[in-house]
C-alpha positions in Angstrom: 109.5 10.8 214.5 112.7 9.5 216.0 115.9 9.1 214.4 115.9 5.5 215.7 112.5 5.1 213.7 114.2 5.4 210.3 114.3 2.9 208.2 118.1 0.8 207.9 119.0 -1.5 205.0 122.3 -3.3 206.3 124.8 -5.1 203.6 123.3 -8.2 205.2 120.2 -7.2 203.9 120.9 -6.2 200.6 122.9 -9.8 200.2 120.0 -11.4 201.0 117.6 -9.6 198.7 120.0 -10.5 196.1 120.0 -14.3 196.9 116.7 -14.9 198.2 113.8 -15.1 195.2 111.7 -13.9 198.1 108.5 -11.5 196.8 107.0 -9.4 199.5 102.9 -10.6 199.4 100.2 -11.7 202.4 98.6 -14.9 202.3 95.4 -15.5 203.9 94.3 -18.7 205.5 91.8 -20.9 207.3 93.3 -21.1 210.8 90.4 -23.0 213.0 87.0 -23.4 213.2 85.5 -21.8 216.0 81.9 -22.4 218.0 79.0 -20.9 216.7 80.1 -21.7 213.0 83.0 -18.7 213.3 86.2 -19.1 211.6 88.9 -17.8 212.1 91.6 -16.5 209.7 95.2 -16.0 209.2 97.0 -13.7 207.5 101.0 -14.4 206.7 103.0 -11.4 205.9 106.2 -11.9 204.3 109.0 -9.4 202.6 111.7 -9.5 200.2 114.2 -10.6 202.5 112.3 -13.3 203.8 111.5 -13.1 207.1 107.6 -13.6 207.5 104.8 -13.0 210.8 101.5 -15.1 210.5 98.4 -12.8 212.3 94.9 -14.2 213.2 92.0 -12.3 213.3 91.1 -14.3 216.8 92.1 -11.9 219.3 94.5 -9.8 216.6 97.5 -11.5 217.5 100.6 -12.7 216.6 101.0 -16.6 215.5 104.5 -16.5 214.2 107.4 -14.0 213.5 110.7 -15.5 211.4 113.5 -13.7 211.7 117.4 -14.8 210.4 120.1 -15.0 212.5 123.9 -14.5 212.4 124.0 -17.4 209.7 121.0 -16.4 207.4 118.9 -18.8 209.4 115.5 -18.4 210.0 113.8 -18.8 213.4 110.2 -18.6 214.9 111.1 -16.0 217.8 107.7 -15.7 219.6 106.0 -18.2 221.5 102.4 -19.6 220.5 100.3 -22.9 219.6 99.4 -24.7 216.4 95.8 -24.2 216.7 92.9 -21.4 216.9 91.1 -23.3 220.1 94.4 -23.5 222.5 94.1 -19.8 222.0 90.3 -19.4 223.7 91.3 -21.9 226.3 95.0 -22.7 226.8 96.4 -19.0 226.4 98.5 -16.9 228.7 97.9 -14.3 226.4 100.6 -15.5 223.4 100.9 -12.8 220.7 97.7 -10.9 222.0 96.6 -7.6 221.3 95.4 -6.7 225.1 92.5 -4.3 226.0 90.6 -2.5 227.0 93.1 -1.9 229.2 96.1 -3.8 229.7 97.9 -5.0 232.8 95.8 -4.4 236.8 92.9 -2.4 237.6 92.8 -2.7 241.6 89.5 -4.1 242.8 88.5 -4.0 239.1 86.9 -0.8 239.8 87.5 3.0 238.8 85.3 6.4 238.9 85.0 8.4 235.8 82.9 11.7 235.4 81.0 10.8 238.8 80.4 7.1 238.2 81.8 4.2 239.6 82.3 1.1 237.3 82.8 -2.6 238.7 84.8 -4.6 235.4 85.4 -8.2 236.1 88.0 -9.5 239.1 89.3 -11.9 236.9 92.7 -11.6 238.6 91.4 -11.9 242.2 91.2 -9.4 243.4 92.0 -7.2 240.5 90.6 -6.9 237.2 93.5 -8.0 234.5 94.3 -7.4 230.4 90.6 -6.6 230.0 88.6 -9.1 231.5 87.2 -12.3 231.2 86.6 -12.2 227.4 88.9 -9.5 226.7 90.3 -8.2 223.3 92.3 -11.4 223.3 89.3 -14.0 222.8 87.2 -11.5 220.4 87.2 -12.7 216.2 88.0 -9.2 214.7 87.3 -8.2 210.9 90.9 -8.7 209.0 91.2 -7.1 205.9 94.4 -7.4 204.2 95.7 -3.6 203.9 98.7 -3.3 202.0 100.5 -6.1 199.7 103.4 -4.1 198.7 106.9 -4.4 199.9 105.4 -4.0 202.8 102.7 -6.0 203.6 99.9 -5.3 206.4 97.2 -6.5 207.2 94.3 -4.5 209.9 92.1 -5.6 212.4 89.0 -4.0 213.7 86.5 -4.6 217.1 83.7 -2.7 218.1 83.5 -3.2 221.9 80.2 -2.5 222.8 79.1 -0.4 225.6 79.4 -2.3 228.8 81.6 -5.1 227.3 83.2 -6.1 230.1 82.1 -3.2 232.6 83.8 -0.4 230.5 81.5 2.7 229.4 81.0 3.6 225.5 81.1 2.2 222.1 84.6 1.6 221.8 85.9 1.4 217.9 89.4 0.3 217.4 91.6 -1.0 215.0 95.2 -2.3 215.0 97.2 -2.5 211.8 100.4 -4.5 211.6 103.0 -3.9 209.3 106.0 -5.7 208.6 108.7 -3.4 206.9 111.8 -4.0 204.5 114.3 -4.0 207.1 112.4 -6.4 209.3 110.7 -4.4 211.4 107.5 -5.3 212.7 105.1 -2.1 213.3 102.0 -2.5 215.0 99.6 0.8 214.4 96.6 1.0 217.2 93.8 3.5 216.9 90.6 4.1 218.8 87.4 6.2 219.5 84.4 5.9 221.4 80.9 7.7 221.8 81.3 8.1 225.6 83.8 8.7 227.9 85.9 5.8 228.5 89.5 4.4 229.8 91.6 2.3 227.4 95.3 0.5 227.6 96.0 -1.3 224.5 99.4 -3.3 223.8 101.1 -5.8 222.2 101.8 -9.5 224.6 104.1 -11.3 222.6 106.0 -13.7 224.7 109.9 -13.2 222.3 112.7 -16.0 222.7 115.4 -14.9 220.7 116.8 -17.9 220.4 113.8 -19.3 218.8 110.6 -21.0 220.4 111.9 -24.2 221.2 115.2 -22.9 222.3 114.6 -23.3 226.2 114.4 -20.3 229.1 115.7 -16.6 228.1 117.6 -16.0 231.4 120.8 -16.1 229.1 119.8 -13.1 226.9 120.1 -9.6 227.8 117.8 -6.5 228.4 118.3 -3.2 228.3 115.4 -0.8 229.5 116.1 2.9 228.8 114.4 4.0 231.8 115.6 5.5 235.2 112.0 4.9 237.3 110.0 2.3 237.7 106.6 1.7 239.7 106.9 -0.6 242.8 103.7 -2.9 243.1 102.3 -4.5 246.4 102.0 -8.2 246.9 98.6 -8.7 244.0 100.4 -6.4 241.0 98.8 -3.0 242.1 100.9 0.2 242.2 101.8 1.6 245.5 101.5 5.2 243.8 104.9 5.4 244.3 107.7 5.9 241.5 110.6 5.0 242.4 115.1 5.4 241.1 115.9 1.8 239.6 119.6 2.9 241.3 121.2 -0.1 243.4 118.0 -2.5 242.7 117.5 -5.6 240.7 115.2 -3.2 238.5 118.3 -1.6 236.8 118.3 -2.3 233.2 120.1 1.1 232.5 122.8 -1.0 231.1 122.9 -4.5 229.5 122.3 -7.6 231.4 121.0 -11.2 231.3 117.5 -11.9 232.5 118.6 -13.8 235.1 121.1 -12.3 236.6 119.0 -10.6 239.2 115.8 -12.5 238.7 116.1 -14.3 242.1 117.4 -11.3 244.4 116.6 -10.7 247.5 113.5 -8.6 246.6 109.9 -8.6 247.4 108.1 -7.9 244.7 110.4 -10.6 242.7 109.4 -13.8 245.3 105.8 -12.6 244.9 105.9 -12.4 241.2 108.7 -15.5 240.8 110.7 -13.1 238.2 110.3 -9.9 236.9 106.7 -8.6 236.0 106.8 -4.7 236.5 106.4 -1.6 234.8 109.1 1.1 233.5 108.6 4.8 233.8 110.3 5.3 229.7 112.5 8.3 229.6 110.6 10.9 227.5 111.2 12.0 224.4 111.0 15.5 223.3 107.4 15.2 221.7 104.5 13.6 223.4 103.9 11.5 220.0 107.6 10.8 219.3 109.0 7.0 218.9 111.7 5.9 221.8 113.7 3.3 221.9 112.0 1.5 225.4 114.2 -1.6 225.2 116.9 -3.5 223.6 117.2 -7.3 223.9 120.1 -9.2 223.1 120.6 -12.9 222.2 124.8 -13.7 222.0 123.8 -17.4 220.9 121.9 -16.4 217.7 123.5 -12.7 217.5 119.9 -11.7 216.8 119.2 -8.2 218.5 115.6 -6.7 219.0 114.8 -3.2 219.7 111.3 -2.0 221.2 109.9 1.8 219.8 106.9 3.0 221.4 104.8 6.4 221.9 103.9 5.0 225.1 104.9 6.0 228.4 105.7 2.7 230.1 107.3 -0.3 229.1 106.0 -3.6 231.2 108.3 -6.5 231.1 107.1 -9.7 232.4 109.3 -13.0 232.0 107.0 -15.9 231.6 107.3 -16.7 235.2 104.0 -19.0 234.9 104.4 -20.7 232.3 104.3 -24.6 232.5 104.9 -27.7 230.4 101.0 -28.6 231.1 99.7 -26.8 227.5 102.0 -27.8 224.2 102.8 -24.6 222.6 104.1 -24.7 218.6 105.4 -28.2 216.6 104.5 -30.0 220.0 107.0 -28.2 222.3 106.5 -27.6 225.5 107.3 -24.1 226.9 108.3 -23.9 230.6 109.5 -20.9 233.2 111.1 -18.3 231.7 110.7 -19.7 227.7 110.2 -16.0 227.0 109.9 -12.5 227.9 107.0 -10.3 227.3 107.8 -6.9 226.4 104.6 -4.7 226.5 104.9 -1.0 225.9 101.8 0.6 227.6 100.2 3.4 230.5 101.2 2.4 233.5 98.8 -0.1 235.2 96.1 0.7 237.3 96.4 4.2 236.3 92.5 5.1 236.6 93.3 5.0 240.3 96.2 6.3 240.1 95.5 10.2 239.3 99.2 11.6 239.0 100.1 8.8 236.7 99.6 9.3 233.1 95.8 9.5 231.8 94.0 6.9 230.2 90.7 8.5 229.7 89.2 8.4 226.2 86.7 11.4 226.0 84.0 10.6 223.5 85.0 11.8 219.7 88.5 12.2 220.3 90.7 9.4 218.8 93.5 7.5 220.4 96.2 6.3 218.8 99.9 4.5 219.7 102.5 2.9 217.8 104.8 0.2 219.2 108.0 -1.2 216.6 110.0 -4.4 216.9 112.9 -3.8 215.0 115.1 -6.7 214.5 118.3 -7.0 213.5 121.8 -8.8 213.9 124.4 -7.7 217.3 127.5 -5.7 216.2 
């Protein structure tokens, strides 16, 4: 494990554990009632200094994550809705835990061991975050995990062979921790019977400034990554991976979302804004936690740093996002109200043989780890 990965207690921290009468615990809930008499659940994490993220077992994913801010204040810093329905109908995938595979398959259609399989074109012409009824609409098994100082709680699917086109009997869980120094870990494992491909992440749409605070074009990214994968005019790789150098694709150092975000680029008029994928800069291990990304807010002074095992960081700024679905407390989120950041393989990779493999061989186990780690600017 990285340096980066350990664990930090700042003297903001420790003030606030001393003033706050906060006790680390997870509540469960009734969230919404579903159709054929499902319901779903959710499962509110919070610690001792406060800060708090609300789960649902519809589609594992992320309601709300609270988070202080220069002041002590506390903000809800992830996009969402109020109820369980506008996530089956409403969504563009708020808070979701994405599979099987996340991100483009071209022509929704890849060859493994000898057979071709045809998955869903929900993304004409390409097959998209895992379908039509993909990981995202599924009602998981919750089970509260840990309710310690720091709480969890774990979700678990079995995909069934053929769900959605994919081969095998895919188990997998996702366990989501959130730590003492506000740091939220999300833990994914997986097997499956027979040989498969799977891409799982983590689709929360963040707004430093909190939910209702307007676009993010003002807050500032830095990728730690030197490549990135160009894409042709529907989201597919061209194969080719390419130097961020003298591009609008340089996030080597700090910069605000929209500094670049209406360049003179292809790819960025096809995609209204940025929605492509980072080649991460390796670290020493194959299993080891990186730092992918660093986002910035100067208004709140609220920082965020992205850890991953994966080898690709996708970020994607909400450039479809309209006022036509109320999100949270009735507001309504337009262009840009947030930035995904989605640490992942790269997309379309079961086409794309020198990219990194996504093949899940039957009784092996896959398993990832992506950290938010939030804390205040220096």
């Amino acid at each position: 494990m990285s340096l980066l990965s350990a664990r930090r207690i700042t003297l903001f921290s420790l003030l606030t554990m001393l003033i706050l009468p906060v006790f680390a615990d997870v509540v469960v809930s009734e969230f919404g009632a579903l159709d054929n008499n499902r319901t779903s659940h959710l499962y509110r994490l919070t610690n001792a200094q406060g800060s708090s993220a609300e789960l649902t077992n519809l589609g594992a994913l992320l309601v709300s994550l609270k988070v202080p801010d220069r002041n002590g204040d506390y903000a809800d810093v992830v996009l969402g809705f109020d109820t369980a329905q506008q996530y089956l109908t409403d969504s563009p995938f708020f808070g979701a835990t994405i599979g099987r595979y996340a991100n483009r398959i071209a022509s929704g259609r890849f060859s493994l061991n000898g057979q071709t399989y045809q998955l869903a074109n929900n993304n004409p012409p390409n097959h998209l975050h895992g379908g039509a009824v993909g990981f995202d609409k599924r009602l998981w098994r919750g089970e509260v995990l840990d309710n310690s100082d720091e709480p969890a709680a774990r979700f678990t699917l079995l995909s069934e062979d053929g769900d959605e086109g994919y081969p095998g009997n895919l188990q997998v869980a996702v366990t989501y921790r959130l730590t003492a120094d506000n740091a939220l870990q999300i833990d994914y494992q997986a097997n499956s019977d027979a040989a498969t491909v799977i891409n799982l992440t983590h689709h929360s749409y963040f707004n430093l400034s909190g939910h209702t605070s307007g676009d993010v074009l003002a807050q500032q990214l830095q990728v730690n990554a030197d490549f990135y994968t160009p894409v042709d005019g529907n989201g597919i790789p061209t194969g080719e991976i390419l130097s961020v150098d003298n591009t609008p694709f340089d996030f080597t150092q700090k910069k605000a979302l929209g500094r670049d975000i209406k360049a003179d680029n292809a790819m960025l008029k096809a995609a209204l804004g940025f929605d492509q994928n980072w080649v991460l800069r390796a670290g020493k291990f194959a299993d080891d936690l990186v730092l992918a990304a660093t986002l910035t807010d100067p208004v709140s002074g609220r920082q965020l740093q992205v850890l991953t095992t994966e080898p690709g960081l996708q970020v994607y700024t909400g450039n479809h996002l309209s006022a036509n679905a109320l999100g949270k407390d009735g507001f309504a989120y337009s262009k840009h109200a947030g930035v995904a950041l989605e640490p992942q393989h790269f997309p379309d990779s079961p086409n794309q043989p020198h990219f990194p493999r996504t093949t899940l061989k039957a009784g092996e186990t896959f398993s990832s780890r992506t950290v938010y780690q939030f804390s205040l600017m220096q």
